[in-house]
OpenMM code with the backbone's topology and positions (N, CA, C; nanometers):
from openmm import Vec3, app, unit

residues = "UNK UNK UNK UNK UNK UNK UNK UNK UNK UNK UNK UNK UNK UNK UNK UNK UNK UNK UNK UNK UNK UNK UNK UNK UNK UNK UNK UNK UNK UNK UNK UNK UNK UNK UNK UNK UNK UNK UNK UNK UNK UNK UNK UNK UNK UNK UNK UNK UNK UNK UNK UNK UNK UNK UNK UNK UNK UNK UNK UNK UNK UNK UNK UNK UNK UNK UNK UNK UNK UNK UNK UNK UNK UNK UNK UNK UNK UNK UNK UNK UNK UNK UNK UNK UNK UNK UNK UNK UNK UNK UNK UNK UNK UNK UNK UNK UNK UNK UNK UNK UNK UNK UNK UNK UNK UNK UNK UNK UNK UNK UNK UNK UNK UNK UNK UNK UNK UNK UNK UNK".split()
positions = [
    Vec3(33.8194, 17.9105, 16.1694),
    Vec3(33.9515, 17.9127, 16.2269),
    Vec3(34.0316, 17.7945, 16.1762),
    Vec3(34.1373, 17.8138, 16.1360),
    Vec3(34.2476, 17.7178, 16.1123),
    Vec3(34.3457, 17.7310, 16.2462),
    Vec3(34.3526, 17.5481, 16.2288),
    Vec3(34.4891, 17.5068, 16.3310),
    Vec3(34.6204, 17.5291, 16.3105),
    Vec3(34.7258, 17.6039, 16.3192),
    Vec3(34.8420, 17.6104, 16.2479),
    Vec3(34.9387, 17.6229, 16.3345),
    Vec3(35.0357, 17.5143, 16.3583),
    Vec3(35.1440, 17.4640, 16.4992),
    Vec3(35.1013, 17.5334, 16.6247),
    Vec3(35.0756, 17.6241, 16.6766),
    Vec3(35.0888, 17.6526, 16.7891),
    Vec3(35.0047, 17.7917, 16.8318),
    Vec3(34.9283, 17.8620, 16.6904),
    Vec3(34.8447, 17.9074, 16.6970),
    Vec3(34.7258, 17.8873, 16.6343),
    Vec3(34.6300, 18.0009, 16.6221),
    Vec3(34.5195, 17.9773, 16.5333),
    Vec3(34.4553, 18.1106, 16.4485),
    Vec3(34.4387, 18.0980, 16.3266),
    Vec3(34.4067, 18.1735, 16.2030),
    Vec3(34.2650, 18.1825, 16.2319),
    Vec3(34.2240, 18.3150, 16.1996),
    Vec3(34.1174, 18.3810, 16.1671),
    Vec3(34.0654, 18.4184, 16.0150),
    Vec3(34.0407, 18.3782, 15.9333),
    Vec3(33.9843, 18.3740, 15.8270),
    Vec3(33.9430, 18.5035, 15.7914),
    Vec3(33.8481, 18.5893, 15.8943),
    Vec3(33.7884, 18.6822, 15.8340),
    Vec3(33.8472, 18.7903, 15.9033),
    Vec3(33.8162, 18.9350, 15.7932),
    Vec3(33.8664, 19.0309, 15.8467),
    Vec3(34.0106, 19.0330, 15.8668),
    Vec3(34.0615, 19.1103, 15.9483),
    Vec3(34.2337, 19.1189, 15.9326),
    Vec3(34.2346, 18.9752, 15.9730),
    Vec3(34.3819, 18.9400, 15.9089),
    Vec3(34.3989, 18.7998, 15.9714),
    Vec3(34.4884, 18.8332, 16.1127),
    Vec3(34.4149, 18.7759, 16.2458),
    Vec3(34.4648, 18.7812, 16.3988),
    Vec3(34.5665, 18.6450, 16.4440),
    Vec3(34.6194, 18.6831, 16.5028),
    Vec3(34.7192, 18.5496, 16.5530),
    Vec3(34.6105, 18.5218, 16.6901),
    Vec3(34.5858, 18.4417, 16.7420),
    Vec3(34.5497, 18.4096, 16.8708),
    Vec3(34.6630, 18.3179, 16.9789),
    Vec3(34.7296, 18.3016, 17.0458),
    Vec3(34.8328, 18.1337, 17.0766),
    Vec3(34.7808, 18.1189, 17.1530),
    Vec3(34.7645, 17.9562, 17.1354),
    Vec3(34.7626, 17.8643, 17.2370),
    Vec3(34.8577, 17.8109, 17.2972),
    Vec3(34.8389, 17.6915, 17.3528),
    Vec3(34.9221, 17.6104, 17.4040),
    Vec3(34.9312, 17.4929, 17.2733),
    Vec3(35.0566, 17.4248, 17.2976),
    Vec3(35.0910, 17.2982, 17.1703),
    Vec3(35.0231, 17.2052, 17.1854),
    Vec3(34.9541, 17.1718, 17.2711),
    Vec3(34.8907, 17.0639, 17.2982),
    Vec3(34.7105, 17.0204, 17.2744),
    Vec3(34.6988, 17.1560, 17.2491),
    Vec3(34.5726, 17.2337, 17.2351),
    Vec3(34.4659, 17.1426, 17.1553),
    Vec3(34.5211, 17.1288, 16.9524),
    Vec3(34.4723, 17.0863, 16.8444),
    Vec3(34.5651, 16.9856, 16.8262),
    Vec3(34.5323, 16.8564, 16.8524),
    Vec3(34.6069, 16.7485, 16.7824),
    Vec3(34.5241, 16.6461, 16.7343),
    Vec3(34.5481, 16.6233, 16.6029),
    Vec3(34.4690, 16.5548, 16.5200),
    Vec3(34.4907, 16.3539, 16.5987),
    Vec3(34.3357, 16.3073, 16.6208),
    Vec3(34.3521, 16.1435, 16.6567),
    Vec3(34.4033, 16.0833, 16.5360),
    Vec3(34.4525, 15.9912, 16.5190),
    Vec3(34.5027, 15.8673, 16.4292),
    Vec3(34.4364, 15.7763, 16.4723),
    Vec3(34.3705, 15.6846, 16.3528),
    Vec3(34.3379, 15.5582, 16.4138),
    Vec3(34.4012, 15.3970, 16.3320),
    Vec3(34.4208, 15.3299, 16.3698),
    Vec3(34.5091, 15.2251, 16.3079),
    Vec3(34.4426, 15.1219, 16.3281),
    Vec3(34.4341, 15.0276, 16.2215),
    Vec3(34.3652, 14.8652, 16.2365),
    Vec3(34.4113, 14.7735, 16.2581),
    Vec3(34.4198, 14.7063, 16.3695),
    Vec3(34.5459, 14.5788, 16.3848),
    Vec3(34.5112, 14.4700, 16.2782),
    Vec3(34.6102, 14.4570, 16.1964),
    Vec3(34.6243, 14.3110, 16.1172),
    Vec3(34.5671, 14.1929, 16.1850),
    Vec3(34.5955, 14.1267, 16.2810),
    Vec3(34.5719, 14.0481, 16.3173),
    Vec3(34.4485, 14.0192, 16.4154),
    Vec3(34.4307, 14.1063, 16.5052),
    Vec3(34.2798, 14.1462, 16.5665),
    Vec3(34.1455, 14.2051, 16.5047),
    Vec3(34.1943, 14.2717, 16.3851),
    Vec3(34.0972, 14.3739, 16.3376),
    Vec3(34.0324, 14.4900, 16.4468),
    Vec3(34.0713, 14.4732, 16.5513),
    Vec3(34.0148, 14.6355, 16.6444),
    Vec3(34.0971, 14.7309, 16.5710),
    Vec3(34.0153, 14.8531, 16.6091),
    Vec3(34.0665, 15.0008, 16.6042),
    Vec3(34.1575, 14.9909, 16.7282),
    Vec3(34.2596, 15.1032, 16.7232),
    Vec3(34.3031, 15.1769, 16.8227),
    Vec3(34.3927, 15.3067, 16.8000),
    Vec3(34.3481, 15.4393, 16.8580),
    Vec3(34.3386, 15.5081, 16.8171),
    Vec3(34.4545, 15.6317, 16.9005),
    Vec3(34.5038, 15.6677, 16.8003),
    Vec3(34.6579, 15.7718, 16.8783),
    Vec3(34.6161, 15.9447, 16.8700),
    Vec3(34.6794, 16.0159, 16.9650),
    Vec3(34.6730, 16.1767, 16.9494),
    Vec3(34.8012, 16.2076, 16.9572),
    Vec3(34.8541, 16.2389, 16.8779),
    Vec3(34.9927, 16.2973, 16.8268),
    Vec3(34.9976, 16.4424, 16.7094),
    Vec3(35.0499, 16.5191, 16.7268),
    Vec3(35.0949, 16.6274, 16.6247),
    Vec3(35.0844, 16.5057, 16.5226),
    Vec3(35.0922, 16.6259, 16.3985),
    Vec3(35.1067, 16.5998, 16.2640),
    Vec3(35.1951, 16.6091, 16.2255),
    Vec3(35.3059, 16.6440, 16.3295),
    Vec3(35.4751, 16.6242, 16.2840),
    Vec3(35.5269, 16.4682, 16.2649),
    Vec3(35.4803, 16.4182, 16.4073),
    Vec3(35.4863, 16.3017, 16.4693),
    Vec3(35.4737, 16.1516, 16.4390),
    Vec3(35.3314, 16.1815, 16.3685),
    Vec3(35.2523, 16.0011, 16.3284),
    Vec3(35.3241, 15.9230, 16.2446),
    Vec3(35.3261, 15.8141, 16.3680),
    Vec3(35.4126, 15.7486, 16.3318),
    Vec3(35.2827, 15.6501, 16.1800),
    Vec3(35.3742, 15.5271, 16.1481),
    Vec3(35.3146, 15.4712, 16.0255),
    Vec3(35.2529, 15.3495, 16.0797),
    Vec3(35.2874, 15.3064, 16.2071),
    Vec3(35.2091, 15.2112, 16.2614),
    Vec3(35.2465, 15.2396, 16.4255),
    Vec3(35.1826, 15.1798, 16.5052),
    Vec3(35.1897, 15.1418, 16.6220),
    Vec3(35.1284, 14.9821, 16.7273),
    Vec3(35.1664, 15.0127, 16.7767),
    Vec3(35.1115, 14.8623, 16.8912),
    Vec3(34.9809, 14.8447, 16.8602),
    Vec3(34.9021, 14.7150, 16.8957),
    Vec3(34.7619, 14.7852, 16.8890),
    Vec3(34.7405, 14.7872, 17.0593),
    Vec3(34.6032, 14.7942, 17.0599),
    Vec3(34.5896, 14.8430, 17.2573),
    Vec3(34.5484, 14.7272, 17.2733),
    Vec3(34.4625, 14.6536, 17.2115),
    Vec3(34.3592, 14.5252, 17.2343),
    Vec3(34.4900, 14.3885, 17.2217),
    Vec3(34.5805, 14.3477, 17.1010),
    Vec3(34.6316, 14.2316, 17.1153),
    Vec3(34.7795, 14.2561, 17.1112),
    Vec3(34.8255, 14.3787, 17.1327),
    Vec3(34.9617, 14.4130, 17.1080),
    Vec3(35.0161, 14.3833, 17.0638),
    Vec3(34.9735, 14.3542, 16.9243),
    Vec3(35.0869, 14.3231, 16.7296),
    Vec3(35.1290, 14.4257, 16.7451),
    Vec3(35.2279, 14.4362, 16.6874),
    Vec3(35.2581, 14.6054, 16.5764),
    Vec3(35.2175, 14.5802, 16.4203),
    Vec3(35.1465, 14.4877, 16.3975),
    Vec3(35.0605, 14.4989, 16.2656),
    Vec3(34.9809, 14.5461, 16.2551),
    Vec3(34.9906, 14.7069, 16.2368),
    Vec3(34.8502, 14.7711, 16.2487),
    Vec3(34.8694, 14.8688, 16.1003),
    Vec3(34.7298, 14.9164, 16.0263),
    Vec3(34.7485, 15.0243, 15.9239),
    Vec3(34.6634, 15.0933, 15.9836),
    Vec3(34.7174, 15.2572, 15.9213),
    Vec3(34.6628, 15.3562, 15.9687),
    Vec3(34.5029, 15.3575, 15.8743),
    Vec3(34.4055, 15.4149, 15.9686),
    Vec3(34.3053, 15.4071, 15.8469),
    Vec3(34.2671, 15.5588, 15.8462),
    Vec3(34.1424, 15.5958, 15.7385),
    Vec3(34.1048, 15.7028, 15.7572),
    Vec3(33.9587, 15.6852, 15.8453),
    Vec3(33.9657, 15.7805, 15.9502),
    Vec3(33.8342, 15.7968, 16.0308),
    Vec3(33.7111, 15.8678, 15.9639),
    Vec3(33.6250, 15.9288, 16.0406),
    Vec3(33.5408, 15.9986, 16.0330),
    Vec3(33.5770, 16.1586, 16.1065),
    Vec3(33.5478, 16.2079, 16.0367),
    Vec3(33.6074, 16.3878, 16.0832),
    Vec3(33.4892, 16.3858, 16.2490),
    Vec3(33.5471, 16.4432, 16.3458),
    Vec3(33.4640, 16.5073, 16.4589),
    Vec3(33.4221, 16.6396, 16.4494),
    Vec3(33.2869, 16.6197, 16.4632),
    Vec3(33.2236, 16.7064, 16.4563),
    Vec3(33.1145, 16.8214, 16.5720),
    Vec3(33.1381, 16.9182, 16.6010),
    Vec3(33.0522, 16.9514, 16.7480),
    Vec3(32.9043, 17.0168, 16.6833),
    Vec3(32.7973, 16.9824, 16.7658),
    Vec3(32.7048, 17.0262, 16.7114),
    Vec3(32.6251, 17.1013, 16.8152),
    Vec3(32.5465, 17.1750, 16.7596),
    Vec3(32.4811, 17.2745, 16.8543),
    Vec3(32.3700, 17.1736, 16.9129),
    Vec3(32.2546, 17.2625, 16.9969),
    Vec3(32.1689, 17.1756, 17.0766),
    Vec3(32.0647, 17.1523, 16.9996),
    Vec3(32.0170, 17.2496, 16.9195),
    Vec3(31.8696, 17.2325, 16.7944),
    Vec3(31.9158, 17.0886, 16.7170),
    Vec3(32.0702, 17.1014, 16.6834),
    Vec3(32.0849, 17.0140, 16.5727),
    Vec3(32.1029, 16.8473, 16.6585),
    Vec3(32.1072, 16.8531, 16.7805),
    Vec3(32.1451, 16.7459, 16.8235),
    Vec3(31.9914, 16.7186, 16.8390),
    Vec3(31.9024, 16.7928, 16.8854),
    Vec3(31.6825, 16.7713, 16.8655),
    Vec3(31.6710, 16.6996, 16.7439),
    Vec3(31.7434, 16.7760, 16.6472),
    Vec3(31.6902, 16.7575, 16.4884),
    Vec3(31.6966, 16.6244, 16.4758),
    Vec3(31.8205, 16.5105, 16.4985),
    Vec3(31.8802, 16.4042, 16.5029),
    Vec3(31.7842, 16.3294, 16.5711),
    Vec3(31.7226, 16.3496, 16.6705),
    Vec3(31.6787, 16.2361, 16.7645),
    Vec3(31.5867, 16.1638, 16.6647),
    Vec3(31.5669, 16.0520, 16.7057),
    Vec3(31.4698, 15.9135, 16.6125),
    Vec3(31.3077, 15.9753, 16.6693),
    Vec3(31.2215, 15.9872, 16.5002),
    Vec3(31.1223, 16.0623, 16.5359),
    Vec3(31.0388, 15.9586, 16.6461),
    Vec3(31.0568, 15.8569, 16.6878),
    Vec3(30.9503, 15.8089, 16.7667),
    Vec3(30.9560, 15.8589, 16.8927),
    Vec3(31.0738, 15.9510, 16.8941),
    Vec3(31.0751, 16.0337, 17.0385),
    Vec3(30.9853, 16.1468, 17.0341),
    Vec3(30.9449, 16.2062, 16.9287),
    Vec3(30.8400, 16.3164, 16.9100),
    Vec3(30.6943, 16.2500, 16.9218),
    Vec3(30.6796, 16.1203, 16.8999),
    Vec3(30.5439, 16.0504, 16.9273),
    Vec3(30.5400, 16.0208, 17.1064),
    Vec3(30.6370, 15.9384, 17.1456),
    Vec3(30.6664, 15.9210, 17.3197),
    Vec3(30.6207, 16.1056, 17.3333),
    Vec3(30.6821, 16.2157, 17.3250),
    Vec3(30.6427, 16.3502, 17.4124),
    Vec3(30.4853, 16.3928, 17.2932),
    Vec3(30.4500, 16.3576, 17.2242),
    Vec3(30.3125, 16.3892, 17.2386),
    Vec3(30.1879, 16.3087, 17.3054),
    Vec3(30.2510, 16.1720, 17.3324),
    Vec3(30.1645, 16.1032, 17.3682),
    Vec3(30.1579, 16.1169, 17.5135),
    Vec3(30.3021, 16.1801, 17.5919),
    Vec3(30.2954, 16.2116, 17.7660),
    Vec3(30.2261, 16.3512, 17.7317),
    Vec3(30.2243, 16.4640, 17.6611),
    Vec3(30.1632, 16.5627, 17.6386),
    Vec3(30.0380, 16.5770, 17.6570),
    Vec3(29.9532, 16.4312, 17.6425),
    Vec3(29.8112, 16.4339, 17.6054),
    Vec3(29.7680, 16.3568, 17.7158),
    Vec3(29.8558, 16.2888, 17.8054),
    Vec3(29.8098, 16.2401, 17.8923),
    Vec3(29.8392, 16.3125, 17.9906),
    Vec3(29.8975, 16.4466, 17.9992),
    Vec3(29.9094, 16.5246, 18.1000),
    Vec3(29.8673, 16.6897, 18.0847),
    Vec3(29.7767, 16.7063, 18.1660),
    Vec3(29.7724, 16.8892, 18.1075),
    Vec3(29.8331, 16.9704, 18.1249),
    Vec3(29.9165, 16.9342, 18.2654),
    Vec3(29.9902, 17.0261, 18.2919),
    Vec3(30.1200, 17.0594, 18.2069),
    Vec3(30.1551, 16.9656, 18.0825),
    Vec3(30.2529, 16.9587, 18.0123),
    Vec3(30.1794, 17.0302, 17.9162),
    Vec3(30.1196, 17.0511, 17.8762),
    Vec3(30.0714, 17.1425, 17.8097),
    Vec3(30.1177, 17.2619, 17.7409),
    Vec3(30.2197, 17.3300, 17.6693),
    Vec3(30.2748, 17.4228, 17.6808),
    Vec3(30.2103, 17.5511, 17.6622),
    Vec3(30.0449, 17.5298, 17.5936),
    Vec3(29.9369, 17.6251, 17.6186),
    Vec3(29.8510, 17.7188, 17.7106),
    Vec3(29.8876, 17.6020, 17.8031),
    Vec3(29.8121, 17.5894, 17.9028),
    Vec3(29.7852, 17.7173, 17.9810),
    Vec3(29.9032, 17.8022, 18.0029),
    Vec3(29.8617, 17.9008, 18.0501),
    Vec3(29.7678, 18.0044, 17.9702),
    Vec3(29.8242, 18.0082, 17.8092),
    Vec3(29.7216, 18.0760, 17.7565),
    Vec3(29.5752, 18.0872, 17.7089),
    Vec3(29.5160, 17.9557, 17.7516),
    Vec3(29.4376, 17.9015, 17.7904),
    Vec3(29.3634, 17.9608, 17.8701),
    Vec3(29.4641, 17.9417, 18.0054),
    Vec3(29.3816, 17.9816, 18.0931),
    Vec3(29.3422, 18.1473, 18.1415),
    Vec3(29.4038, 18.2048, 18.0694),
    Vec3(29.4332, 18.3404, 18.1161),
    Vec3(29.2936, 18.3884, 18.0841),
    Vec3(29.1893, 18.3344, 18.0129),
    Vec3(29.0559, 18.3940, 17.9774),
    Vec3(29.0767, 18.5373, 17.8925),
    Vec3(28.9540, 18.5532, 17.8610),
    Vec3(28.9500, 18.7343, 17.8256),
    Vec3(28.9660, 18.8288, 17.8288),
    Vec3(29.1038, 18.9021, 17.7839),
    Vec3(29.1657, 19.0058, 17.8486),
    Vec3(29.1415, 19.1427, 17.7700),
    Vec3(29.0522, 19.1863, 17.7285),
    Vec3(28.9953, 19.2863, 17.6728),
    Vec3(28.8934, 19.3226, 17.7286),
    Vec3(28.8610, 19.2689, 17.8566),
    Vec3(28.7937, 19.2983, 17.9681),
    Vec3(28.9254, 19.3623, 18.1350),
    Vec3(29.0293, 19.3257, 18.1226),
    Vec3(29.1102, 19.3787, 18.1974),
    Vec3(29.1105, 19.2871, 18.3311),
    Vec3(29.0803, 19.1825, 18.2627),
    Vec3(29.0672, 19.0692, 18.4233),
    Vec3(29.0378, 18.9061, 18.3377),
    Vec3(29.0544, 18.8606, 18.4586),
    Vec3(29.0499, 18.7003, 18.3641),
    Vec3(28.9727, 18.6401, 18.4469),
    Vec3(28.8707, 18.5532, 18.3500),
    Vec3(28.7069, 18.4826, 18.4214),
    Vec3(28.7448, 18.4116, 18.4210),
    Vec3(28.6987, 18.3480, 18.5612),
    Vec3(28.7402, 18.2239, 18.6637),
    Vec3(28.6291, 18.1498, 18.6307),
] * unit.nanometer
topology = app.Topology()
chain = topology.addChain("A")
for resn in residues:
    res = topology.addResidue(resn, chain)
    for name in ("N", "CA", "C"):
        topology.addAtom(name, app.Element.getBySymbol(name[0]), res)
């Protein structure tokens, strides 16, 4: 989907109008104060941005706009994928100290079922 003033483009298939509201997609700005060096960071249309602003932290108006990092949303696997592997050592090591964490466990226990019952 593309953002485009006040609606949004569909890429595939017929192209669909969808509308939103104007307020919907507005790109952040972020600006570096000259004199503080903090960020501080604006949401304005892309009609709008201005070329500098106040900063929030020492209130110069010596600030340049910089370029950010794009935002990005990520699903839940990919946010797993990310975690620092010593978190996969921490859940095998509570894994092994607990059986009931086990995620086997039931199949385990279910015994021999080509008998039509399970030995206790």
């Amino acid at each position: 989907m593309y953002a485009f003033g006040s609606s949004i483009y569909r890429p595939r298939g017929s192209l669909r109008r969808i509308e939103y509201s104007q307020n919907l997609y507005m790109p952040i700005y972020e600006y570096r104060c000259k004199v503080c060096s903090e960020i501080s960071s604006l949401m304005t249309s892309v009609s709008n941005k201005p070329k500098a602003i106040d900063c929030e932290h020492c209130e110069s108006n010596q600030t340049v706009r910089v370029i950010s990092l794009p935002s990005v949303r990520l699903s839940n696997l990919s946010k797993v994928e990310r975690l620092d592997p010593k978190y996969d050592k921490m859940v095998d090591t509570a894994m092994a100290s607990n059986p009931a964490a086990d995620p086997d466990r039931l199949i385990n226990r279910r015994g021999d079922i080509s008998k039509g019952r399970r030995d206790d």
